[in-house]
N, C-alpha and C positions, 0 to 999 in steps of 0.2 A: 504493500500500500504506500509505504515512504517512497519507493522508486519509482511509481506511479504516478503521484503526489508531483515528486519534482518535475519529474519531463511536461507536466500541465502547465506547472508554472515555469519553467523556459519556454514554452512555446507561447505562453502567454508577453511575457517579457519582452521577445524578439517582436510580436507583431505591434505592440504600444513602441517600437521602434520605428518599426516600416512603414506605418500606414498613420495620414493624418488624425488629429483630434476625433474629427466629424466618425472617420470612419474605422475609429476604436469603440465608437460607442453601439457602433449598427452589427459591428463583423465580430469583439471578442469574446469568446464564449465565458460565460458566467463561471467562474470558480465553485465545486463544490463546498459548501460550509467548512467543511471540516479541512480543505487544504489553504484555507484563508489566511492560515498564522506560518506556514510554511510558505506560503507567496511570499508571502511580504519581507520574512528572512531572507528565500535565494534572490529579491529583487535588491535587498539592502544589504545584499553580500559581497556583490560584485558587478555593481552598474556601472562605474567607470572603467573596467577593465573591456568589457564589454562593449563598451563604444568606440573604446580603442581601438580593439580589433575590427570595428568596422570601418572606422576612419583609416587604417591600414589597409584593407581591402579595397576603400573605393581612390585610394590616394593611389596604389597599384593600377587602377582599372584607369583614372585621369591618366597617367603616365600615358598607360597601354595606346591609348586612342591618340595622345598629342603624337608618339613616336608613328604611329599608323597613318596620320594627317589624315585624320576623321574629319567629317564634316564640321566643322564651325557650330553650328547650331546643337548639335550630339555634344562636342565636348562641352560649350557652357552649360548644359542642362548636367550635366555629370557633374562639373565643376559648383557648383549650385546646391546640388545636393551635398555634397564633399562639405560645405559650408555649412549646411545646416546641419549636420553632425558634430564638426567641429563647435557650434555654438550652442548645442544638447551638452557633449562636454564641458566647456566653458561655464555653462549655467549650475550644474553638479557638480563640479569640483571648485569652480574660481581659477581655473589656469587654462593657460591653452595649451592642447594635446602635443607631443614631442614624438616625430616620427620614432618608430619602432623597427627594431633588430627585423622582427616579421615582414614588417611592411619592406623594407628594402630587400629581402631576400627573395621574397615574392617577386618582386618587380624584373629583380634580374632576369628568376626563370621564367616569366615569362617573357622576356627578351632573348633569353636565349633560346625558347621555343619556337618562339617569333624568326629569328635570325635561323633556326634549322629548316623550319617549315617553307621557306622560300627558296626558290629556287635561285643559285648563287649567279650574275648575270659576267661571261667575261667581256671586258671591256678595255682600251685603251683610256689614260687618262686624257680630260679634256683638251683640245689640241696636243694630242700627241701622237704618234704612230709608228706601227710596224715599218719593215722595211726587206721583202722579199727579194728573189733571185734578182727578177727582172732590174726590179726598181735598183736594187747595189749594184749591178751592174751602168747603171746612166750616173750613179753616184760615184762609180770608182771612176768612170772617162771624164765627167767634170774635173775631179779632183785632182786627175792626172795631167792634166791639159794644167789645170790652173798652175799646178807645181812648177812643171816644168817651165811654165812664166814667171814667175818668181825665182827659182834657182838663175835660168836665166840675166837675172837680173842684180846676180849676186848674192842673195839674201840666206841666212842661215834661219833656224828653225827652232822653238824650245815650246815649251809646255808650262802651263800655270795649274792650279789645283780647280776642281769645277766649282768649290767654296773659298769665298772670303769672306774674313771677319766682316761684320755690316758695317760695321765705322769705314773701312776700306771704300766700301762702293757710296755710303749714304754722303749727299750733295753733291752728288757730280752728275747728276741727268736732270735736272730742272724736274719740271711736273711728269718727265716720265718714272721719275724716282716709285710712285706709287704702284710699277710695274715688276718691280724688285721681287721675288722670293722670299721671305724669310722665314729659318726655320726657328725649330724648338731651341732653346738652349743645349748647348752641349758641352757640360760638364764645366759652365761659368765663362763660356766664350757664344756670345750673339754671332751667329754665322748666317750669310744668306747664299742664296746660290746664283754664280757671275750672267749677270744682265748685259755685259757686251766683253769681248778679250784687250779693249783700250785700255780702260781702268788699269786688270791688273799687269797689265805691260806695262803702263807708269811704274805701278808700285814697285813691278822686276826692277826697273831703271834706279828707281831709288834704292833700293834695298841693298845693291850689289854693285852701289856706285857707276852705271857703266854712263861713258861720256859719249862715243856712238857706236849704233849697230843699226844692221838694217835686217831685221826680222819676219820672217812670214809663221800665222798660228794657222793651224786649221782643227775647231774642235766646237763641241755644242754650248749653247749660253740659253738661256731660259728668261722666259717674259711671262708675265700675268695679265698676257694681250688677249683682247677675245678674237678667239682664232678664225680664220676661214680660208677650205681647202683652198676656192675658184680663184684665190689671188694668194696662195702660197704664204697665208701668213698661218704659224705655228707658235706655239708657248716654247717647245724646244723646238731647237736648230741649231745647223750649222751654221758658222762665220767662216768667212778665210780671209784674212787681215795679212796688209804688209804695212809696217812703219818705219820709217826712218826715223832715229833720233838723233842728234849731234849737232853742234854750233857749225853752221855754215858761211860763209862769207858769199858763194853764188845762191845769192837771195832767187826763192820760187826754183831752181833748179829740182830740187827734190818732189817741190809741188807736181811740176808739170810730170815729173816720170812717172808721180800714183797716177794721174792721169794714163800717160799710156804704154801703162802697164794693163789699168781696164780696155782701153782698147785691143790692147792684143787678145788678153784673155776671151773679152762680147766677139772679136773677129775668128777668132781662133773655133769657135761653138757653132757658129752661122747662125743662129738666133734669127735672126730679122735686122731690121734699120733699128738703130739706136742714137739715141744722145746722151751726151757728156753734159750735164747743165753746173755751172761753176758760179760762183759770186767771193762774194767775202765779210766777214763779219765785220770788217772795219770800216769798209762804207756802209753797210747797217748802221751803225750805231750811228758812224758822220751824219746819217739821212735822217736817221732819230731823233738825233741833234737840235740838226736846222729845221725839223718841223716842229719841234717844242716839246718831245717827251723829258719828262725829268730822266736823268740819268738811271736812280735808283727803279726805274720802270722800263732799260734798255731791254731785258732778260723776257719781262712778260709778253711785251709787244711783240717782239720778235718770236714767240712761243704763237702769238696768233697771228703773222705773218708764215709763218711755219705750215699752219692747214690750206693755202692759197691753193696747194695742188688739188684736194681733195673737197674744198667749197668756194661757192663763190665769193665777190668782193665783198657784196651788201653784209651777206655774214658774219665775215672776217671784221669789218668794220663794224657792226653791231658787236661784235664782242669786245673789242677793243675799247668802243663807247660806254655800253652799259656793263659791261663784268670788269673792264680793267680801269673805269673813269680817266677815260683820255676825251680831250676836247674835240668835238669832230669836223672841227675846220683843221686841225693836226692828223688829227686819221686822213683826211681826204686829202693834205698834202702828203701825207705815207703813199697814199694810192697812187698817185703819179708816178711816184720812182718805180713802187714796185710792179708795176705792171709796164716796166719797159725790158725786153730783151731782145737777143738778136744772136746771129749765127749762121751757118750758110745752108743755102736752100728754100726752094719757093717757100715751104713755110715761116720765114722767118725776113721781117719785112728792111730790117738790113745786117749787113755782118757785121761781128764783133769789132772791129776795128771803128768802126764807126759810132758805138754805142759809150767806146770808150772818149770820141774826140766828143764826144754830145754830151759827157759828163761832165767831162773837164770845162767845156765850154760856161756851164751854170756856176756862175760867181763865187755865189754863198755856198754853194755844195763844196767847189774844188778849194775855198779858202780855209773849211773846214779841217785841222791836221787829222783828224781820225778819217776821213772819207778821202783826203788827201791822198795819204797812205794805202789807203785801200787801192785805191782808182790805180796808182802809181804801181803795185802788185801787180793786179789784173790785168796792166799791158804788157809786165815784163811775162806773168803768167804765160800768154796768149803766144808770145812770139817765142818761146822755149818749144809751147805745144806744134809752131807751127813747124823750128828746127827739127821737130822728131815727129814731122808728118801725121799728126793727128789732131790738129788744128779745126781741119773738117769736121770730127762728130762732135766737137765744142759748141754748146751755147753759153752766151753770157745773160743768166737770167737772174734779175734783181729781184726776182721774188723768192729765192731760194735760202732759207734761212735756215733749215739743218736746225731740231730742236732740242738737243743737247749744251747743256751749259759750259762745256769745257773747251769749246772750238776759240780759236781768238784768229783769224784770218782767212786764212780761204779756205771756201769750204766746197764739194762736191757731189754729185747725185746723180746715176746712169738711170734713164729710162729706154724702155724698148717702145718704139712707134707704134701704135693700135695694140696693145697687148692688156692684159685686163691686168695684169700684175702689178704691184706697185715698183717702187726703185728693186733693181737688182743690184745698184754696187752704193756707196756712200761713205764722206769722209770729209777729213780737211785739217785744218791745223789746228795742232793744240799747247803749245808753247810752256802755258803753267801748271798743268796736271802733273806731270813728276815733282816738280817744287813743292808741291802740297803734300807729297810724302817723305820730303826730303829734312833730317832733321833741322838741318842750315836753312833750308827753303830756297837752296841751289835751284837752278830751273835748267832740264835740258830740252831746246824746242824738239819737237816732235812733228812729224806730217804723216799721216794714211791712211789706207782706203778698206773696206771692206765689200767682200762682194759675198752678198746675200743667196748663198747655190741652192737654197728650198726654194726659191723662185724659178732659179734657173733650172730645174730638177722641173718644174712643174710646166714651163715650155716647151721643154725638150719632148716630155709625157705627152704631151698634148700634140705638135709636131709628129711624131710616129704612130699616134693614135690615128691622126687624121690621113697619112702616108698609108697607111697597114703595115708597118716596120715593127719589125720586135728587135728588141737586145739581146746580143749575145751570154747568156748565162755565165760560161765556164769556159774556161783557156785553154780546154781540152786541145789537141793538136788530133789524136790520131785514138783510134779505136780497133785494140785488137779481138777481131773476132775470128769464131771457127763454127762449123758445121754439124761435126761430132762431138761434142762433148770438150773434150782434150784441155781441161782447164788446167792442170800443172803446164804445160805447152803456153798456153796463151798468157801464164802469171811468170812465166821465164822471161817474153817477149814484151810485155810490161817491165818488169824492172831492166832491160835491156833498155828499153827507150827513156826511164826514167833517170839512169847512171849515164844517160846521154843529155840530161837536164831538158828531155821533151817530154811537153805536158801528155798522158797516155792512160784509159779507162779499159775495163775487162768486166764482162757479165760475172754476176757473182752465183749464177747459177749454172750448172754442172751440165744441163743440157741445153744451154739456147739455143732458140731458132735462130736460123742465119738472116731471115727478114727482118724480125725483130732489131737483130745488131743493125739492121743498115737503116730499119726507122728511126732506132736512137741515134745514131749520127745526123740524121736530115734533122728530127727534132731538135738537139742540142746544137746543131751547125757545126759540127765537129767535123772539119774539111777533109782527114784522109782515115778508112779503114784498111788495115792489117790484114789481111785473110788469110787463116793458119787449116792446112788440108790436110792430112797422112800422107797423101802420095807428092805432093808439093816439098813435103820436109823431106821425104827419101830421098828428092833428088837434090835438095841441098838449097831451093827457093820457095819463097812468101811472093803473095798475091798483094799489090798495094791500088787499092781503090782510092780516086778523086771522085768524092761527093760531087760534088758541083756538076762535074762531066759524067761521069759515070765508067772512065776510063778504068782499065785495068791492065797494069804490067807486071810480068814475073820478075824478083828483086832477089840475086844472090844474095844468101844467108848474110855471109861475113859483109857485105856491103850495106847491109839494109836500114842501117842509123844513118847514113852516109844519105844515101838515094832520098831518106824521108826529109830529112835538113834540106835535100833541093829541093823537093817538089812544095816544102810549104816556103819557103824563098820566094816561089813561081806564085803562087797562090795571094 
């Protein structure tokens, strides 16, 4: 009767829980007399614990639904209820309820139920991607091309870590700073991960004292850009940077070579028509000047001269008016300058040379010594580019302002002609960025370019997409195959050609067909097969096929390294 008794009055207890005033009075069933004095004990035994445990249970279920992003409406209604429990307890005790051991345990597992029940999705992260046979192979011929431009050009080669301290990179990219990485702490060092290979080339220069070199990197830097495929822009990527550092006396010498050094490189790919578009930050600033920006506002202005490619004027000048408070008789004297360029070819209404007497010509601009200098640059620039023939895909455009903080003269920006991409190569001079890591505050000037190859990667893709061209995979040279079986035979004739440092593949199965080997050569483009016979080997010759032709010659044994080194010569 006592265990009878109780379960009565727990169920009674729980429903003067659950259910409103109104409807305790319609719905709980009446206590028999005699269990009246026991109610009222197990009610006054443990009513707070009680509510706790329910306040733990819907404090779990809130969770459950925010981490689900449950409707809006579902969770305040839960969240609501969660309240009026908590202020049931509050009213019965005088405190407010202190999550419980329970309630957190709870939560997890059903998080971790949550997290098993779902099916696990794989994904690359946001702008980021694989990179299969095809595609390394467009990425190893860029790469190789671009090298060999560089070496050419002298330059040796080193490597930086893909972390720096964040003091290292923080204030040297104006408002693209907020595109930075940063990670967790590790182990009492802020570390982010490198946003361009400029920075920590400074820092190398500083670190290790060097006074000059002329260095090419090629390796990935990471942005927290919103990415998209159709114009090649990624969170990772590749850079391949060359800089020159060192005190020079042949002022612009160095400039003019990052210049065509990109031309060889954009000529060297055949890409399409491009341009060189070139200015300098020091007649910026001249121009900022004489239309009336305060000084302490050269950086922003020029930060919204910057998007000129990507919007129009009205824009550009609406921001400059209302988000950076410039006066807009000074903005529309900005407009003037910067919407003059020039360069050779019908699109460009006169050449460089003349944009420059047109400058010099304006009083106030040329009396200015910071535009001065600038203008005085940009001729000597122009007539180095024109010494080393690449004068042509130069434009001198004054809208070009390169959004990065650490540029201090001329600066530059390759576009390809109707392409949807944005700049493929970008650069210019940076003179005080080493000084800023140097403990003296020595300064060694610097000049370089970077050419952007996930762009160039995504022309090239598109180009053979539209051709029908595929990329060669694999460096294979030659494919020994045979008809019978005879795979000891054909793994001898492999490392034969292998100790002859030619590239050489072998079916790794015991009986291939002999179509099959010659599909895999058409498919892989592997230009010569091997053809190993039994009665061929008796008499002391191997059969060597040209894919291409479809030719076939008998090739004595001991000469047969020899005969395959000519024929892919020929080939």
């Amino acid at each position: 009767m006592t265990t009878l008794s109780t379960r009565l009055l727990s169920a009674t207890y729980l429903c003067q829980l659950h259910f409103p005033l109104e409807q305790q009075k319609s719905t709980t069933p009446a206590a028999p007399a005699s269990a009246a004095p026991a109610a009222s004990a197990a009610s006054a035994a443990d009513p707070a614990s009680e509510l706790l445990a329910q306040i733990g249970e819907q404090s779990t279920k809130v969770r459950g639904l925010k981490s689900n992003k449950a409707d809006k409406a579902v969770i305040q209604e839960e969240v609501a209820a969660l309240l009026e429990l908590k202020a049931k307890y509050k009213d019965l005790t005088g405190e407010d309820p202190a999550p419980t051991n329970a309630s957190k345990k709870n939560f997890k597992r059903s998080a971790a139920a949550k997290t098993q029940d779902q099916k696990f999705q794989l994904k690359n992260p946001k702008g980021m991607r694989d990179y299969g046979p095809e595609k390394m192979a467009v990425r190893e011929l860029v790469f190789k091309r671009i090298v060999e431009v560089f070496k050419r050009h002298g330059a040796v080669t080193i490597d930086t870590p893909v972390m720096e301290l964040k003091e290292t990179l923080t204030g040297k990219y104006g408002e693209d700073s907020k595109l930075i990485y940063d990670l967790a702490d590790q182990g009492g060092e802020l570390l982010a991960l490198r946003y361009d290979l400029t920075v920590p080339f400074a820092r190398y220069v500083a670190m290790n004292s060097i006074k000059q070199i002329k260095r090419y990197h090629i390796a990935r830097v990471y942005r927290r850009d919103q990415p998209s495929v159709t114009t090649g822009r990624y969170r990772e990527f590749y850079q391949c940077d060359i800089d020159i550092a060192g005190q020079f006396n042949g002022k612009m010498m160095p400039d003019a070579e990052c210049v065509k050094i990109v031309t060889e490189v954009l000529d060297g790919l055949k890409l399409g028509d491009y341009v060189v578009k070139v200015n300098n930050r020091k007649l910026l600033d001249g121009i900022f000047a004489v239309c009336g920006v305060p000084e302490a506002s050269f950086r922003a202005i020029c930060s919204a001269v910057d998007k000129l490619d990507k919007q129009p004027w009205n824009e550009v000048k609406a921001e400059m008016v209302d988000e950076k408070g410039l006066p807009a008789e000074s903005a529309d004297r900005i407009g003037e300058y910067v919407q003059l360029r020039a360069g050779t070819g019908a699109n460009f209404s006169m050449p460089n040379a003349d944009l420059i007497a047109r400058l010099k010509s304006i009083e106030e601009l040329y009396a200015n010594p910071m535009a001065k200098e600038g203008i005085d640059e940009m001729e000597k620039l122009l007539d180095y580019c024109r010494m080393m023939n690449c004068e042509h895909r130069v434009s001198f455009d004054c809208s070009l302002a390169r959004g990065l903080d650490y540029y201090t003269g001329v600066i530059y920006e390759a576009v390809f002609v109707g392409k949807r991409v944005g700049s493929v190569a970008g650069g210019g001079r940076y003179d005080n960025l080493v000084g800023m890591f140097d403990a003296k505050g020595r300064k060694v000037p610097c000049v370089g370019v970077s050419l952007g190859v996930e762009r160039l990667f995504t022309i090239m893709e598109e180009q053979a997409k539209e051709a029908g061209e595929t990329f060669r995979e694999t460096a294979t040279q030659v494919l020994v195959a045979s008809g019978q079986g005879m795979d000891k035979e054909r793994l001898r004739y492999c490392t034969r050609l292998w100790e002859a440092q030619i590239g050489a593949v072998t079916s790794f199965k015991l009986k291939p067909r002999l179509l099959d080997q010659f599909q895999q050569c058409e498919t892989e483009q592997i230009p010569l097969c091997l053809v190993l016979g039994p009665d061929e080997l008796e008499r002391g010759v191997v059969k060597l096929r040209v894919m291409s032709t479809r030719e076939e010659i008998e090739v004595p044994d001991a000469e047969m390294e020899a005969v395959v080194r000519a024929k892919l010569a020929e080939l």
